[in-house]
matplotlib code that plots the C-alpha trace (Angstrom):
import matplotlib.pyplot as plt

x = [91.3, 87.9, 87.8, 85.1, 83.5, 81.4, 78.3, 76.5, 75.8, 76.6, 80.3, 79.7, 78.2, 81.0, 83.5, 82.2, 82.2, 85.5, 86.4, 84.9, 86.7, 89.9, 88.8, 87.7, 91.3, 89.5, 88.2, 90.6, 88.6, 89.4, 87.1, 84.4, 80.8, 78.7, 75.7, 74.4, 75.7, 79.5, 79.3, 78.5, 81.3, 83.6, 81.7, 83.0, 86.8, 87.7, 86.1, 85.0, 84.1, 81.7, 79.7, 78.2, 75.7, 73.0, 69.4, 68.5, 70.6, 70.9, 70.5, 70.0, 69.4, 70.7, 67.7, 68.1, 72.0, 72.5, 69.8, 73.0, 75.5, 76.2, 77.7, 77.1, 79.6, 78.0, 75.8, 75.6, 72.7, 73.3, 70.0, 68.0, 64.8, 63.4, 61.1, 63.0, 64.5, 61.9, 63.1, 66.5, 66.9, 65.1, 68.2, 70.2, 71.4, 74.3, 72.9, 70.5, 72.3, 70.1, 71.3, 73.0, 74.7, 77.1, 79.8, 78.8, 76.6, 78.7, 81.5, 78.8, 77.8, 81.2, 82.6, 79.8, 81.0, 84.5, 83.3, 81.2, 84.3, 86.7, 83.8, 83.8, 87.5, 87.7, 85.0, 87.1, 90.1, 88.3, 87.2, 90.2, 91.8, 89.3, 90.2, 94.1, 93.3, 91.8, 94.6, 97.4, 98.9, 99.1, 100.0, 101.0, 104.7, 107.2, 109.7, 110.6, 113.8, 115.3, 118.0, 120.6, 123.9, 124.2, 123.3, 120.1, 119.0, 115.8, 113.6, 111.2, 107.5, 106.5, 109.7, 108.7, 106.6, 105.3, 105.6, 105.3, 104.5, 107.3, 106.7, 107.1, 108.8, 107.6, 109.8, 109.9, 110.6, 111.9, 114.6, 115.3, 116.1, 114.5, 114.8, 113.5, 111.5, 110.3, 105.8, 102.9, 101.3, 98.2, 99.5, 101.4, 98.5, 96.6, 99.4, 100.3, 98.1, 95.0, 94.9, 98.6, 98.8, 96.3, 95.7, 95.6, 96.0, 96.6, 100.7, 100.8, 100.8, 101.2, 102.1, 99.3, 101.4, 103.8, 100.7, 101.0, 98.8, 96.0, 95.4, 94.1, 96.8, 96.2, 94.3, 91.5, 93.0, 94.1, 97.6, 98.3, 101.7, 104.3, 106.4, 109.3, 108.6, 106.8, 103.6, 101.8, 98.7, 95.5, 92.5, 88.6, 89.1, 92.3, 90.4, 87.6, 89.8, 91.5, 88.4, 87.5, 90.7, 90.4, 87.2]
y = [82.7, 81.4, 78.3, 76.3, 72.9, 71.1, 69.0, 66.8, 62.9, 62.5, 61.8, 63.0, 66.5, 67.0, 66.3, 68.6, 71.8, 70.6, 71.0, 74.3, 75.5, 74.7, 76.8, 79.4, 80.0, 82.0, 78.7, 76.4, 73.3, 72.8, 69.7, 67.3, 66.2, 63.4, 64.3, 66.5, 65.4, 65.2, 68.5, 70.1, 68.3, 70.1, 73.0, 73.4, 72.1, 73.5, 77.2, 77.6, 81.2, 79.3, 76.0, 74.6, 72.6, 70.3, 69.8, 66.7, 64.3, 61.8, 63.0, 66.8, 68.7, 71.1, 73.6, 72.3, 72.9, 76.9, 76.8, 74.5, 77.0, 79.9, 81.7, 80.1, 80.5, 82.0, 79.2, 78.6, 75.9, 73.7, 71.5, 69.8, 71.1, 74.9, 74.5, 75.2, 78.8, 80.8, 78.6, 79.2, 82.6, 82.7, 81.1, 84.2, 81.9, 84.1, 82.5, 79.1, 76.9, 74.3, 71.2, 71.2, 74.0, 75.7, 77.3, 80.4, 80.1, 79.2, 81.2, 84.4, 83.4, 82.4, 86.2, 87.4, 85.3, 86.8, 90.4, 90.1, 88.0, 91.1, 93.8, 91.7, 91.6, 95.5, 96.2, 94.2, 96.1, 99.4, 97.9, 97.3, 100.1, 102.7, 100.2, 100.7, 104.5, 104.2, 102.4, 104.5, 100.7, 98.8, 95.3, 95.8, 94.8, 98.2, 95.4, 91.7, 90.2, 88.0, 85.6, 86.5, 84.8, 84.1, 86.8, 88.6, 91.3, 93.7, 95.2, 98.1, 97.2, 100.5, 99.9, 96.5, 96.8, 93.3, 89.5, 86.8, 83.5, 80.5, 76.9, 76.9, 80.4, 84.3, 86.6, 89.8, 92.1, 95.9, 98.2, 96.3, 93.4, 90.4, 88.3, 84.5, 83.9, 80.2, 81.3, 81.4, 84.1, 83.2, 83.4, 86.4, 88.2, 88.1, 90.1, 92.9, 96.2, 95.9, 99.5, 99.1, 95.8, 93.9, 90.5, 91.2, 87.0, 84.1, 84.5, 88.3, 90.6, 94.7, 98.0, 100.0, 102.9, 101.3, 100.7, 103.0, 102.0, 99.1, 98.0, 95.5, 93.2, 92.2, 89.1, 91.2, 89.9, 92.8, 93.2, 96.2, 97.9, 98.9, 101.9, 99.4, 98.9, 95.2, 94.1, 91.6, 89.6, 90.6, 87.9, 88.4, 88.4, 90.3, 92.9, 93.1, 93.5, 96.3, 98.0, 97.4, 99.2, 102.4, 102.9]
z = [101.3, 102.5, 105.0, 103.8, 104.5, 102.1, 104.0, 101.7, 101.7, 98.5, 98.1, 93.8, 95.2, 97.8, 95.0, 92.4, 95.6, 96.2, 92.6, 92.5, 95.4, 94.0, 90.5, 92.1, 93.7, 96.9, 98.8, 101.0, 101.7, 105.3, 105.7, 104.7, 106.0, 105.3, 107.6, 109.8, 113.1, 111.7, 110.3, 114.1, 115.0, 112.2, 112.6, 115.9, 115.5, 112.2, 112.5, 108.9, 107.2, 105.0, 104.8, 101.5, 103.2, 101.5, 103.5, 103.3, 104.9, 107.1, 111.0, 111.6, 108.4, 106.7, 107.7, 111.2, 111.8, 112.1, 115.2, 116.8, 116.8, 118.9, 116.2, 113.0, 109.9, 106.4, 105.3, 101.2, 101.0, 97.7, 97.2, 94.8, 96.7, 95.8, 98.7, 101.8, 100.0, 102.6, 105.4, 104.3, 104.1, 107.3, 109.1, 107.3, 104.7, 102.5, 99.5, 98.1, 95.3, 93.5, 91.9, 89.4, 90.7, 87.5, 88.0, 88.1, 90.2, 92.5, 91.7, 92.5, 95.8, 97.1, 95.7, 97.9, 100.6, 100.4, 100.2, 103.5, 104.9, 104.2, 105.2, 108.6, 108.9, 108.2, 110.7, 113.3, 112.3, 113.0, 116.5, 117.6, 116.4, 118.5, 121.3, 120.9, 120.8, 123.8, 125.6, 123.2, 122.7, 119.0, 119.1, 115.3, 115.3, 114.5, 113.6, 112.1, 112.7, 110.1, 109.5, 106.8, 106.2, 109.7, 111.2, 112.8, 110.9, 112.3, 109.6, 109.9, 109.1, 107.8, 105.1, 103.6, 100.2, 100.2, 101.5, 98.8, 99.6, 98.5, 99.7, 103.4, 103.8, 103.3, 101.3, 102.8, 99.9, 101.1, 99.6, 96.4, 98.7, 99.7, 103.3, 103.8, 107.1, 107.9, 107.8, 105.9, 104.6, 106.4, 109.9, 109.1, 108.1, 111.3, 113.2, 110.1, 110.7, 108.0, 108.0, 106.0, 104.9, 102.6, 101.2, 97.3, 96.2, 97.8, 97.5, 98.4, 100.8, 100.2, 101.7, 100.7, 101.1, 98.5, 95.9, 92.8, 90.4, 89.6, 86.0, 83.9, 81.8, 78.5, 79.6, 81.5, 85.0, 87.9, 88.6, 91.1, 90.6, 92.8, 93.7, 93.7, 90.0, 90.9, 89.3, 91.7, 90.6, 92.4, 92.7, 92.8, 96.1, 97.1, 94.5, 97.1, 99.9, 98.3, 97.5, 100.8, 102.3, 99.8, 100.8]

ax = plt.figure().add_subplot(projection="3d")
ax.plot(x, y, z, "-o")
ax.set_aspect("equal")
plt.show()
């Protein structure tokens, strides 16, 4: 899922990205922005992979913002204005919306905005795995311990196909069995290994080295199947990650 926060003076065009963000299925709308100077503010508290940001607004534009920022999130520009595209791009601008934006137009340039999220997450992966090489150290947990009718109960990492998402608890699904563990998905993902374990929808997360087969259902959506005989859904997203991982 993509952190995003929508910047735009106009409540009507923050509604309508807000809306999108919640079709789309790939966006979590961390926050809002009516102008320039509260979106630095947010910008620097909430830590968002993306931005939907208008230009012209009240304070410091749009155009202005990304030179006030060490390291500036992926920028998506929606404005009514075609002139400031050079200007835009310029400031490394992942992609230029103009009012009215459609759908899928929108939809397109926030897939891209996953794909480069995942390449950069993969890339940091790799990092840190020629760093742990170095050291001969993994900070991967071997283990997760559990409770289960009382008692503790330690599972092996390597032997759990895949974690689904329910409410305020992860099910940890291994050996025909499943485990409840108070989580979310989202925390749990940063300490899991992305060389074995991969984000394929915003409710699941796999062993690759459980992954049999992926296929299209009858409906045209991805659903990747399991050794375990499961069939998980995978999301325009999740589908990018696991191309990312195969590759």
């Amino acid at each position: 899922m993509l952190r995003a926060l929508i910047v735009d003076d106009e409540p009507l065009a923050r509604a309508l990205i807000k809306k999108y963000c919640t079709d789309s299925m790939i966006v979590e709308v961390a926050g809002e922005a009516g102008n320039g100077n509260d979106a630095l503010q947010k910008i620097e508290e909430l830590k968002p992979d993306v931005v939907y940001l208008d230009i012209q607004m009240p304070g410091i534009s749009g155009i202005a913002l990304p030179d006030l920022i060490d390291e500036p999130p992926m920028i998506i520009f929606t404005t009514a204005y075609d002139e400031y595209a050079v200007k835009a791009f310029e400031k490394n601008a992942l992609d230029y919306l103009l009012k009215p934006i459609e759908y899928d137009r929108f939809l397109f340039a926030t897939q891209k905005a996953s794909e480069k999220l995942a390449s950069d997450r993969l890339m940091e992966a790799y990092r840190k795995g020629l760093a742990e090489l170095g050291t001969g150290t993994s900070t991967y947990p071997a283990t997760i311990a559990v409770k289960h009718k009382g008692d503790i109960i330690i599972l092996k990492t390597a032997d759990i196909t895949h974690f689904e998402a329910m409410d305020d608890y992860i099910s940890i699904h291994l050996k025909g069995k499943k485990y409840l563990k108070k989580g979310t998905l989202k925390a749990l993902e940063g300490k899991l290994d992305p060389a074995v374990f991969v984000r394929v929808h915003r409710s699941f997360i796999v062993n690759l080295a459980f992954a049999d087969k992926l296929k299209k259902d009858a409906e045209g959506s991805d659903t990747l199947l399991m050794l375990d005989g499961s069939a998980l859904p995978v999301s325009s997203s999740g589908l990018a990650n696991l191309k990312n991982r195969l590759a």
